[in-house]
Legacy VTK file of the C-alpha trace (Angstrom):
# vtk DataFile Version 3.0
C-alpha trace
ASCII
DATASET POLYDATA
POINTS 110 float
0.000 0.000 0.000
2.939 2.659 0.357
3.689 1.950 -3.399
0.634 2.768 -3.827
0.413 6.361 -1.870
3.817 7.019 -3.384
2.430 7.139 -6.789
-0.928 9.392 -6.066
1.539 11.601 -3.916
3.556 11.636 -7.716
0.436 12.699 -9.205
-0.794 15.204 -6.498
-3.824 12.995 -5.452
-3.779 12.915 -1.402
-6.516 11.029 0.473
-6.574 11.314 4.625
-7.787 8.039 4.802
-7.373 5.133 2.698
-9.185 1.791 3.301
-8.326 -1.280 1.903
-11.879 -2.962 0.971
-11.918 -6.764 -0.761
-13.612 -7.654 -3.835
-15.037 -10.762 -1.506
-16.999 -8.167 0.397
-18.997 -6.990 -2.918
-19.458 -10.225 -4.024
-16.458 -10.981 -6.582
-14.152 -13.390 -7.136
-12.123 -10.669 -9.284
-8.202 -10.224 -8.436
-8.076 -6.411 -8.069
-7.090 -4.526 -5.322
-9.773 -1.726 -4.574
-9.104 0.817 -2.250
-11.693 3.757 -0.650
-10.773 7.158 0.810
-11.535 10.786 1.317
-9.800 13.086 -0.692
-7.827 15.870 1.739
-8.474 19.252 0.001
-12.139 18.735 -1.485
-13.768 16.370 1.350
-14.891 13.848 -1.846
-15.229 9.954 -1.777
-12.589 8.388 -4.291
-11.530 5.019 -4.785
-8.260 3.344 -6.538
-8.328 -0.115 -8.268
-5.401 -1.572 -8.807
-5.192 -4.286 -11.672
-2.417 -6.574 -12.244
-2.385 -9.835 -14.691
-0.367 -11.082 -17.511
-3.225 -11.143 -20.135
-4.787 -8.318 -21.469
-7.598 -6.305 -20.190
-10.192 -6.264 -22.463
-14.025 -4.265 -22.465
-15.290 -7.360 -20.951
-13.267 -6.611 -18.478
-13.617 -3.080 -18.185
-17.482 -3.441 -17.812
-16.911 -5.749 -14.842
-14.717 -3.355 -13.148
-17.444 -0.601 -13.399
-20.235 -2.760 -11.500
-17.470 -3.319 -9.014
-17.772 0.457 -8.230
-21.282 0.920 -8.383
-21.171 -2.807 -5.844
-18.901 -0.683 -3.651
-20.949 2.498 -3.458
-23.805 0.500 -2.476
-21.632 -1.284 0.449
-20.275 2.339 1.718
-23.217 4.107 0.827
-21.384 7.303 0.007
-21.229 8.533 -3.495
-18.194 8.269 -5.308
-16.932 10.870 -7.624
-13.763 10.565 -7.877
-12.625 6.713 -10.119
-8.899 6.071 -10.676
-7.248 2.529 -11.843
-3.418 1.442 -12.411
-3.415 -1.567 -14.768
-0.203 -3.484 -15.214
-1.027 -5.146 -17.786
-1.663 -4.979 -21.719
-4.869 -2.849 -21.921
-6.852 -2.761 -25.039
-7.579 0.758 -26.396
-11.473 0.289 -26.610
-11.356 -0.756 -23.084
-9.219 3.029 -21.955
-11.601 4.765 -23.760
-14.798 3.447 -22.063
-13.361 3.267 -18.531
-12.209 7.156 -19.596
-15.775 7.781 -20.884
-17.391 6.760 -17.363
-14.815 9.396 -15.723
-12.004 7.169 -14.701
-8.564 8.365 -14.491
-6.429 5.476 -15.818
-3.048 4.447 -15.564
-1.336 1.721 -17.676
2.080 0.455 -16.585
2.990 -2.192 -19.182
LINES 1 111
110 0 1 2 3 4 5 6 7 8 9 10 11 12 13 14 15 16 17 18 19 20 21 22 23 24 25 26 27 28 29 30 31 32 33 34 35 36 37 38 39 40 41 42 43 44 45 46 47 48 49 50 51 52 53 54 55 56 57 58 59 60 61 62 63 64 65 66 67 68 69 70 71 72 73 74 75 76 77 78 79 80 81 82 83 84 85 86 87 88 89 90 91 92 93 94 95 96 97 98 99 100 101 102 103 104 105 106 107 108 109
């Protein structure tokens, strides 16, 4: 998880608390690391996925990782408006444009 703040710190995203929640608790089998906070300047509800595979992510994919959000607004009950995702992994182009469509901030690494 301190890689992790590390890299928002890099790109000037701060949260004052960060909680570590497990796609188990909404219901998926999915290997992703999601993570919920509160931003510190503007007092909003973000999360961060964090995807890593070998194969590539694919809009399949990328549809299933957007019901994971809406699963974990539900479990919080907060509303979310801040949506950001590292992928390290291949990532199809149609995929990054429709997670970037819904208003997430994405970051591949491969």
């Amino acid at each position: 998880m301190k890689a992790l703040v590390e890299f928002l710190n890099q790109k000037n995203i701060i949260f004052k608390s960060l909680k570590e929640i497990t796609p188990k608790e909404l219901g998926s089998r999915k290997k992703v690391s999601i993570y919920f906070g509160v931003e510190l300047k503007e007092n909003y509800y973000g999360m961060v996925m964090e995807l890593q595979k070998k194969s590539r992510v694919l809009r399949k994919e990328a549809g299933d990782l957007m019901l994971l959000h809406e699963k974990l607004e539900q479990y919080t009950g907060n509303k979310i408006t801040k949506k950001y995702i590292i992928i390290k992994a291949p990532l199809c182009s149609h995929a990054k444009a429709m997670l970037e469509e819904h208003g997430w901030k994405v970051w591949n690494e491969k």
